[in-house]
N, C-alpha and C positions, 0 to 999 in steps of 0.2 A: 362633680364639685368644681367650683370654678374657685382661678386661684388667683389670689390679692396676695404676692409676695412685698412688702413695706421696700425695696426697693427696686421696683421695677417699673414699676409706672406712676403717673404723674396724678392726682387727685387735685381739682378745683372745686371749690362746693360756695354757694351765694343759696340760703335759704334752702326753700324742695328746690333745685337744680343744680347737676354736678354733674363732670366730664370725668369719665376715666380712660388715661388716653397712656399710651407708650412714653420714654424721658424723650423722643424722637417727636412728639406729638401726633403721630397717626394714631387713628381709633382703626384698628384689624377687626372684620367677623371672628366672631368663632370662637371668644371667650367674652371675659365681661365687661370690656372695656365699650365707651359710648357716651350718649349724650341721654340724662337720665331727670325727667321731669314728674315729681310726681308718682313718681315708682313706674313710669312707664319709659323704656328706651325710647324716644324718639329718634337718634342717628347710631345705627351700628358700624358705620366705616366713614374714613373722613381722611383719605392719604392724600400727601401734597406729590406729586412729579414736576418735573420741569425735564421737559422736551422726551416726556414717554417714562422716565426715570428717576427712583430717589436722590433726591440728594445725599450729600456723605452728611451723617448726623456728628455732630459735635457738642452740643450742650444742652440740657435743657431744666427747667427747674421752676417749680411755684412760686408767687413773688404775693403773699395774703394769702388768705384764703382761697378767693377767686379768680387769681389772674395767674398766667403762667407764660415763659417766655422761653422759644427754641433754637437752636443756632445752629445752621448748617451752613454748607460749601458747595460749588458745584469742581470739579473734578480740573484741573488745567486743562486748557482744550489743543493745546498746539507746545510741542514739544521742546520749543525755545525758552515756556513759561516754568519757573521752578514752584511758585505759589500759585495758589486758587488766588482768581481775581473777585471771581462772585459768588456772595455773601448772602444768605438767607437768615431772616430774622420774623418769626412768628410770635404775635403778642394776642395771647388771649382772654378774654373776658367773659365769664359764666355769670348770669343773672337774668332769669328764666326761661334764654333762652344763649344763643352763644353767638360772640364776634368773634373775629379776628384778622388781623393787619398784618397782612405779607410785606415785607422791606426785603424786593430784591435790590443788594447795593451791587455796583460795578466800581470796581477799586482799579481797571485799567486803564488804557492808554486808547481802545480802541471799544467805538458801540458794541454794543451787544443784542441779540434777538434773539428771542426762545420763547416757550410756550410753557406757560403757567397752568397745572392742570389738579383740579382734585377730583378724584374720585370718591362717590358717596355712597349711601345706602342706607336703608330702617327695616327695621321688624316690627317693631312697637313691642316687643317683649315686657311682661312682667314683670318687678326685679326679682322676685322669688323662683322665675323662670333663668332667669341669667344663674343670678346663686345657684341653684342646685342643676346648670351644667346643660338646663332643655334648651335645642336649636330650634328656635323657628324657620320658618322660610321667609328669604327676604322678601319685601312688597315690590311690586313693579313700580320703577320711577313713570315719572308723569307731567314732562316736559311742557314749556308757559313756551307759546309760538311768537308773544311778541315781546318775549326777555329771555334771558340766555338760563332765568331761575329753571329750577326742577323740584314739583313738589311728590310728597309721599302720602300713601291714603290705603287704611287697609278697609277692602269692602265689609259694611258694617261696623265699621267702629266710627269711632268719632275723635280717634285717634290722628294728628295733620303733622306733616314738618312740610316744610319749604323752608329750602337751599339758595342762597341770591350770593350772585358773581356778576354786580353790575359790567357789564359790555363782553361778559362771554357766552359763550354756547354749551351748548349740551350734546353729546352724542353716547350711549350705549349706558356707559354709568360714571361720564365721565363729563364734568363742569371745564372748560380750559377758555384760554386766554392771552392773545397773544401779548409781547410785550416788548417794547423798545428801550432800553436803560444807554441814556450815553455817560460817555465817559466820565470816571470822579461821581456818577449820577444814581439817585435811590431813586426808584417806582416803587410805590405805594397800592395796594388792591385792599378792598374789605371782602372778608368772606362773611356771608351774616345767615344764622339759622335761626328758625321761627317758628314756634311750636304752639297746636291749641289743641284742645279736647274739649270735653264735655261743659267745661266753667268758661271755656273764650280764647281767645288768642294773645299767647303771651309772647312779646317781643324784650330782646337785648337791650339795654339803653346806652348812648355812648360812652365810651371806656371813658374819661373823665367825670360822667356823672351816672355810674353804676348803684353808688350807695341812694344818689339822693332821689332816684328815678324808678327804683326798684318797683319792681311787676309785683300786684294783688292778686293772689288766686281768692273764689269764693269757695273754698275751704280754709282748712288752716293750713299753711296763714304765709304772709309776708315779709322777704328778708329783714332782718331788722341788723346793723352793723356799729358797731363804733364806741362801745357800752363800756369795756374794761379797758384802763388802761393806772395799770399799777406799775409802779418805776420799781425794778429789784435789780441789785448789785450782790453779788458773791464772789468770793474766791474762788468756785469751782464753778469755772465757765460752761462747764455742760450742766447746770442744774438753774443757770441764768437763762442759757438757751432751753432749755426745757420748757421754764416758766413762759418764754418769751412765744414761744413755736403754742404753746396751749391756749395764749390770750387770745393769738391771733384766728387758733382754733373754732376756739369758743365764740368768737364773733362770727366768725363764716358760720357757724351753726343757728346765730340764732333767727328765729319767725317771730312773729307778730299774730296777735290773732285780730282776723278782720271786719268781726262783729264789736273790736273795740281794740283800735291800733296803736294805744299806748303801753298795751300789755305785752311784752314779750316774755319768751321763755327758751329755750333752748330742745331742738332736736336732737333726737337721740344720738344718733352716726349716722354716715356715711359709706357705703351706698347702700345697705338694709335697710336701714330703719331712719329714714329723714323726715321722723312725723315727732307728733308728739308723744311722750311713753311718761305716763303719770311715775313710774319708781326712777325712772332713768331723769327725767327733768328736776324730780325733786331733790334727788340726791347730788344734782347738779348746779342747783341751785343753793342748796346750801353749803355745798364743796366753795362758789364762788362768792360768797355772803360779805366777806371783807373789802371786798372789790367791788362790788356790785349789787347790792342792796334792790335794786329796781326790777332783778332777772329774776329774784323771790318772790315780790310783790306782782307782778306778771304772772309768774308760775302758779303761784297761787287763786288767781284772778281766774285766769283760762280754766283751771280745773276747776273752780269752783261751779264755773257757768256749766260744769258736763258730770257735775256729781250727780250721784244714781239719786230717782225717786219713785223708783217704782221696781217690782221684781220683775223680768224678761228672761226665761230659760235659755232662750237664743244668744243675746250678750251675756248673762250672766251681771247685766245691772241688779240693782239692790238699794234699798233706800240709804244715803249716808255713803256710801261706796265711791271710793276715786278710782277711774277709770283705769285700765294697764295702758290701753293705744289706740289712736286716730287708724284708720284702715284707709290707703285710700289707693287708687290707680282704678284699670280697667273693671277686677275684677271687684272691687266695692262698689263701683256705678252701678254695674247692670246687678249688684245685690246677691254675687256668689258668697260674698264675703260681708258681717256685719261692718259697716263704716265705724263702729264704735265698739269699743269691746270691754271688757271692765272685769278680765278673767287676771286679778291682780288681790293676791292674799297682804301684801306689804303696803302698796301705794296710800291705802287711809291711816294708819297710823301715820306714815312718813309726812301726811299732808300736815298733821297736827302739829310733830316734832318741829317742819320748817316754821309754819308760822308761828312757834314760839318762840325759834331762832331767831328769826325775822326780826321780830319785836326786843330782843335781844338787842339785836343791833341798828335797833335803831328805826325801825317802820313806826309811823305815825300811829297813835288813837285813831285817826281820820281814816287813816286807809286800813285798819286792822278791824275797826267795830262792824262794817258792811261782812268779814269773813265770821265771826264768831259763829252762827247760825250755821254754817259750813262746818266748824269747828264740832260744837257741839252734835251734828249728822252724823261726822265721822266718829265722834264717840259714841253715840250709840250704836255706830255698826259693829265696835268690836262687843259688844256687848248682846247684840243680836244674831245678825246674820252671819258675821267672820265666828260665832262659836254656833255654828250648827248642832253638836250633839253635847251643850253645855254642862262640858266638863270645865268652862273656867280659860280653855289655852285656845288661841285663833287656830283656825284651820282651814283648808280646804281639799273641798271634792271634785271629783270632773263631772263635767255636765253633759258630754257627749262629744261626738266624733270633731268637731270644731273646737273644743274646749283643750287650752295648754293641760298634758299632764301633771305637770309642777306650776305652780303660780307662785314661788319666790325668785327671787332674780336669777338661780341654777334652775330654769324652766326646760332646761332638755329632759325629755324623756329616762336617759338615767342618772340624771343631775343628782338622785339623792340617794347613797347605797349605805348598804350595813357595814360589818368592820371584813366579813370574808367575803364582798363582791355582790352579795346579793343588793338587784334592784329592789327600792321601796318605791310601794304605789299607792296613790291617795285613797283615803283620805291621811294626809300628814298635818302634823302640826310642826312647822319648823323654829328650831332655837332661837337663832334672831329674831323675827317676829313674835317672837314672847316677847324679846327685850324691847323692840321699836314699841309693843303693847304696852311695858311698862312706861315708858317715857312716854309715851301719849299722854297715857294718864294723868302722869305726875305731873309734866307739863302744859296739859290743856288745862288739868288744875288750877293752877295758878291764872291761865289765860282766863278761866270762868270768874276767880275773882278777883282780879282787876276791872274786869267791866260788868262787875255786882250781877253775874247771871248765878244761879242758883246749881249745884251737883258738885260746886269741887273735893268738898270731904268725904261725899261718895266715891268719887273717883280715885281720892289718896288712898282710901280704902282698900279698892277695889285692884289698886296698886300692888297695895302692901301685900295683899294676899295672892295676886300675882306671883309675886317676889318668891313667894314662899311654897308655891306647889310648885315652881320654876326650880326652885333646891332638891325639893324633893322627890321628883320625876325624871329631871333628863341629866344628872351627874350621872356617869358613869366609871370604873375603873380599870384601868391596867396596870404593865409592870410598871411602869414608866410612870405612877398616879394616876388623878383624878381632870377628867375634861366632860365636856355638854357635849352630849348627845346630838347630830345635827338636826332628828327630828324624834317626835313618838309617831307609831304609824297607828293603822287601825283600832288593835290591840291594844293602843298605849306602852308600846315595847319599847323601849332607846333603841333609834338607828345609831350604831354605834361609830358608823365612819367617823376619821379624824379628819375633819373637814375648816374648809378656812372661817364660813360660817360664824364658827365662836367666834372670831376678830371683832366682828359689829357688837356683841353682846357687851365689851367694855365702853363702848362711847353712850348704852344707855343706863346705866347705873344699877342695872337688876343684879349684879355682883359685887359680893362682898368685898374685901380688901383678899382674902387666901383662895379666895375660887380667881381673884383676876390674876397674881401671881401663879395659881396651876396654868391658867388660859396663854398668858405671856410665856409662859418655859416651854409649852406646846407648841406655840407661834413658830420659835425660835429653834425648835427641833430640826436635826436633819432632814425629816420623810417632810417639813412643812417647808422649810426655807432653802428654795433653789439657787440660792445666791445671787439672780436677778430680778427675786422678788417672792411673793408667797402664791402657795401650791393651793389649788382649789379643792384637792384633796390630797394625802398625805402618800408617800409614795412607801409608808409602812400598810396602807389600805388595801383590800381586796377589789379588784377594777382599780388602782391608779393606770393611769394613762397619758402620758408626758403629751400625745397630741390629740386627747380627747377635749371636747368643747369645756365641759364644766368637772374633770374629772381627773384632773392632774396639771390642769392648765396654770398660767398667770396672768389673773385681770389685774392693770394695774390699779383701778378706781378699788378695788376689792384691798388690794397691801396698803394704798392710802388711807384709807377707814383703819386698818390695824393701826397702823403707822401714828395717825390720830387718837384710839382708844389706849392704844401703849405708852402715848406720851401725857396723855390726858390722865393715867392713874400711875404715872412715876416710873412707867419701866422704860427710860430712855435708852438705854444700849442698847434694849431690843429694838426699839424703836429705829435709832438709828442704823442698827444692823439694816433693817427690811427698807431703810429709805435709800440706803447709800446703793442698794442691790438695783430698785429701780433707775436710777439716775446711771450708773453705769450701763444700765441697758439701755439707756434712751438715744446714746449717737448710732448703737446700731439701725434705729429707724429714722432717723435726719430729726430727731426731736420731736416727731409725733408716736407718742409710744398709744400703739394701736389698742384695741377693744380688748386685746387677750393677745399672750405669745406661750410658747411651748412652753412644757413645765421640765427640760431636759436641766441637767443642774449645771453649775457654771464653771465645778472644775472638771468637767466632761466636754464644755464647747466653747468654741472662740468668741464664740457670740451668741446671743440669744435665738433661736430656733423660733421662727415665724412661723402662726396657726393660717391657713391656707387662706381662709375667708372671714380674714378678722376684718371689722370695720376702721376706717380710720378717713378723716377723723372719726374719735369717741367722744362724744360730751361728757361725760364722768369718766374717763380718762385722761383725758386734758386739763380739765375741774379739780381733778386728784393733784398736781404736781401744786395747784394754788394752795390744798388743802396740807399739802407737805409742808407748804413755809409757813402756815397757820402753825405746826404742830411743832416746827423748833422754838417756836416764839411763847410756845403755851396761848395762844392768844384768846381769853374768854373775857366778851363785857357783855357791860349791863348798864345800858343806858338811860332805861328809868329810873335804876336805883342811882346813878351817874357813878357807877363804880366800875374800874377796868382792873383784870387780876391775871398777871402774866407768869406762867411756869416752865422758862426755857428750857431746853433739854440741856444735860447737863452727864456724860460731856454731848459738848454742841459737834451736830454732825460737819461744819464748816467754819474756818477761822472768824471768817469774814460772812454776814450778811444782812442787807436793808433793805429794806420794804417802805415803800414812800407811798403815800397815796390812800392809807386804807379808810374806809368810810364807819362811819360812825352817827349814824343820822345825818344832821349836817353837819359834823364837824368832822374833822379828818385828823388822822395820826402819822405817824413815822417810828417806826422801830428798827434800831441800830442795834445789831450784836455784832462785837467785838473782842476774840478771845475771851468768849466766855463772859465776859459784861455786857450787861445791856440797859441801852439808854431809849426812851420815850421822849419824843415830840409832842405833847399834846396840843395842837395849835388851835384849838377852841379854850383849851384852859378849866372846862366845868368835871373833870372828871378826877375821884380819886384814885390815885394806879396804885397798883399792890403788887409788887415783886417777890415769887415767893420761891427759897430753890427748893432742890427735890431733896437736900438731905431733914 
């Protein structure tokens, strides 16, 4: 297993391309650090020497998403000298391919001469080959006789890098370059790597025009940058930085798709999964809804183009079905692996929820009536296909050796256990996905009549009774009361784990006022709340696991959703309990709070316990901290009906906090809370606000 410790090395990500490099900026063999296009490494090694030798490292640090800047010295060279005179200064830039700008400065009195040297190397690895810790063998370099470049080529593939050190040479695995700096004097060098495969050759564009020059692959899709930018002011400066470290996030995440480049949407993370992931974009998307209205209408757009319309045992398409994930690198070309896969029990209901969201806030008639038809697909898939053995509850089976055993967002193999430990195995119908079923319904309902399509009172219907075999099947109890079952399995038996699971179940309405109060006092449980956040599963459960993936962990997009559903039905202490946990976890990772961190509790460690190969960035991770300041503010409108209804939490987890900027179709808002007051900008003026407390 290769290890992603959140502070140890240095992450750059612009679209499908990202550098995972040392805070010293060298890329080492031998773990998972590199230059990563497309899921495939294109450079495994990348150290700078001068005159045979590291330099002494002294700083280094991400500057955006995509740019990073390192700072070294070289050593005094003569004994009279008390300070280093020469200064090393590396500025890098990731977008589709990688530059970077050597600033050897000379701070002496007298010239200097030495020799600029990097040493390089590729594998072309996999990333699922990196992640789970497989060595390739490196390629043999393959030195240009009438430039100093050296490219890389593994036989049979269609896999390329080339390395350019305009006016050096090449010799063994080593690029160098002599160099003269005189006195008071900076030399300047570009290092520039260039990578193509099977779709073309994608090149870096100059570090001042990165955003506007950005590289098109003919998959999906293209960096798309610059989308969020919401002004927020707090009293609690790690929860300004939080928000601020996630915007910038979320913009290094997001693509474009290239069959229509006005559509963006957000990749999932970094370095797994830099494609698109139908539950992870969607939930991404409406995590950033207030901000960003346009990363909806995109996400929506792209899946729409890839909904299932035909049954395929292979992907596990289905007519009406949103897809799970885009596949792509080596081994989806040559067709080891489906390019498309659509093994996702959650992503079609979640399609429907957003674009009612959407419309919520604000998406046009214009741009929502081309999706209804989509909308409507994805309703009859829970009604067809998602209820295979039509008993009423969504579910899924596996389909064979390629097929995810779990297909809810805890997709690991033993993501889903009982109360003493034991694995459940599909076919499962899990808890939340009832609830994301019921709010489909209920809310594609309303989408059917507004644009006079025909099925909405079936579907309230169809709701209601949801609602209702949802009561009657998956409550379960102990000493402690009554909580939801995380699934029924074959049988129809409650898997009885006390899982985080039930958190989602309050943001769709499928619970009553005394089942969402059981669900919040569970939340809020010791074995659930590790004091840096909520437990994937309960550490009163059989198999908890404080450094298992989905089994005692902390996602934080997973306590944001509680965080949301708790303050959305009035339990704001808890709420604030499980927000305040994240936000003090967040300077341990420099304010990008990763994919998932250990579930070890917080009056047991100085700091939160890093999961080995979490991603980071996360797109509903980063999405989550926006979706926290959504949930002090209460913040729900309704744009068609031009009504905005606000339910602060109460008490408010922060003295102080503003959000400027948040969108509303066209019109924009500002919300000020102040000791517990809160004041509305409305600077459109057409909306009636509704302030309402929790008592």
């Amino acid at each position: 297993m290769s290890d992603l410790g959140p502070l140890s090395e240095i992450v750059c990500v612009q679209g499908e391309s990202f550098v995972i490099s040392g805070h010293n900026g060298n890329i080492v063999p031998g773990g998972d650090q590199g230059l990563f296009v497309r899921d495939t490494r294109f450079l495994n090694r990348l150290q700078l020497l001068i005159d045979g030798t590291p330099p002494v490292h002294l700083a280094g640090a991400s500057v955006g998403g995509h740019r990073a800047v390192f700072h070294s010295f070289l050593p005094p060279s003569k004994d009279t000298e008390i300070d280093p005179t020469v200064s090393i200064t590396r500025r890098r830039v990731v977008a589709g391919g990688l530059r970077e700008q050597i600033d050897v400065h000379n701070a002496g009195t007298e010239p200097v001469s030495l020799t600029l040297g990097v040493r390089v190397g590729a594998d072309f690895a996999y990333v699922f080959e990196v992640k789970h810790g497989h060595q390739l063998d490196a390629v043999e370099p393959r030195p240009h006789d009438d430039s100093g470049d050296v490219s890389f080529h593994r036989d049979g593939g269609e896999e390329r890098t080339r390395v350019s050190l305009p006016g050096g040479s090449f010799d063994g695995d080593l690029l160098s370059k002599r160099l003269e700096v005189a006195p008071g004097a900076t030399t300047t060098v570009v290092l520039e790597v260039t990578v193509a495969d099977v779709h073309g050759e994608v090149t870096v564009p100059d570090e001042a025009g990165a955003e506007a020059d950005a590289p098109t692959w003919g998959v999906l899709g293209t960096p798309a940058g610059g989308a969020i930018e919401p002004g927020i002011e707090c009293s609690d400066q790690h929860f300004s930085r939080l928000v601020g470290r996630s915007v910038r996030d979320l913009d290094s995440l997001g693509l474009r798709d290239p069959d229509a480049p006005d559509d963006r949407f957000a990749a999932a993370g970094s370095p797994w999964f830099l494609t698109l992931f139908g539950r992870d974009s969607l939930w991404t998307a409406f995590m950033a809804l207030p901000y960003d209205l346009e990363l909806a209408r995109g996400t929506l757009r792209v899946l729409a183009r890839r909904q299932g319309t035909r049954v395929d045992e292979e992907t596990e398409e289905e007519p009406g079905k949103i897809l799970h994930e885009i596949r792509r690198g080596a081994l989806a070309d040559r067709g080891d692996l489906p390019s498309v896969y659509y093994g996702s029990v959650d992503a079609t209901p979640l399609f429907v929820i957003v674009a009612h969201e959407a419309w919520k806030f604000g998406l046009s008639d214009q741009d929502l009536r081309p999706l209804i038809g989509n909308v409507e697909a994805a309703l009859g898939w829970m009604r067809a296909h998602g209820d295979p053995d039509g008993d009423g509850f969504l579910e899924y089976v596996e389909h064979g050796e390629r097929s995810l055993s779990n297909q809810g967002w805890k997709d690991s193999r033993d993501g889903i256990r009982f109360r003493d430990g034991r694995v459940a195995t599909a076919p499962l119908a899990l808890s939340e996905v009832q609830g994301y079923a019921y709010a489909a319904a209920i809310r594609g309902a309303e989408l059917l009549d507004h644009f006079d399509r025909p099925g909405g009172d079936d579907w309230r219907a169809w709701g209601a009774d949801l609602k209702e075999r949802f009561r009657a099947a998956f409550w379960v109890d102990d000493a402690d009361g009554r909580y939801p079952a995380v699934a029924l399995d074959e049988d129809k038996r409650p898997v009885d784990g006390i899982a985080s699971n039930m958190g989602h179940l309050l943001v769709t309405g499928i619970l009553d006022d005394d089942e969402t109060a059981w669900v919040a006092q569970r939340l809020t449980s010791p074995g659930m709340a590790s004091g840096w956040g909520l437990r994937t599963l309960s550490s009163a459960s059989g198999g908890f696991n404080p450094l298992s993936y989905h089994c005692g962990s902390v996602w934080p997009h997973d306590t944001s959703i509680a965080v949301w559903g708790l303050a959305q039905t009035g339990h704001h202490r808890a709420a604030g309990r499980l927000l305040r946990g994240l936000v003090r976890a967040a300077p341990a990772f420099n304010y990008r709070l990763p994919e998932l961190f250990s579930g070890f509790a917080a009056d047991s460690t100085a700091m939160p316990v890093p999961y080995p190969t979490a991603c980071r960035p996360q797109a509903w991770a980063a999405a989550g901290a926006l979706l926290l300041a959504r949930a002090v503010f209460g913040f729900e409108p309704d744009v068609p009906g031009h009504r905005l209804r606000l339910r602060p939490m109460d008490p408010a987890p922060f003295e102080r906090l503003s959000v400027t900027g948040l969108g509303l179709g066209s019109d924009s808002l500002d919300l000020h809370l102040r000791d517990g007051r809160l004041h509305v900008e409305d600077h459109g003026g057409r909306f009636d606000v509704i302030i309402e407390s929790s008592g």
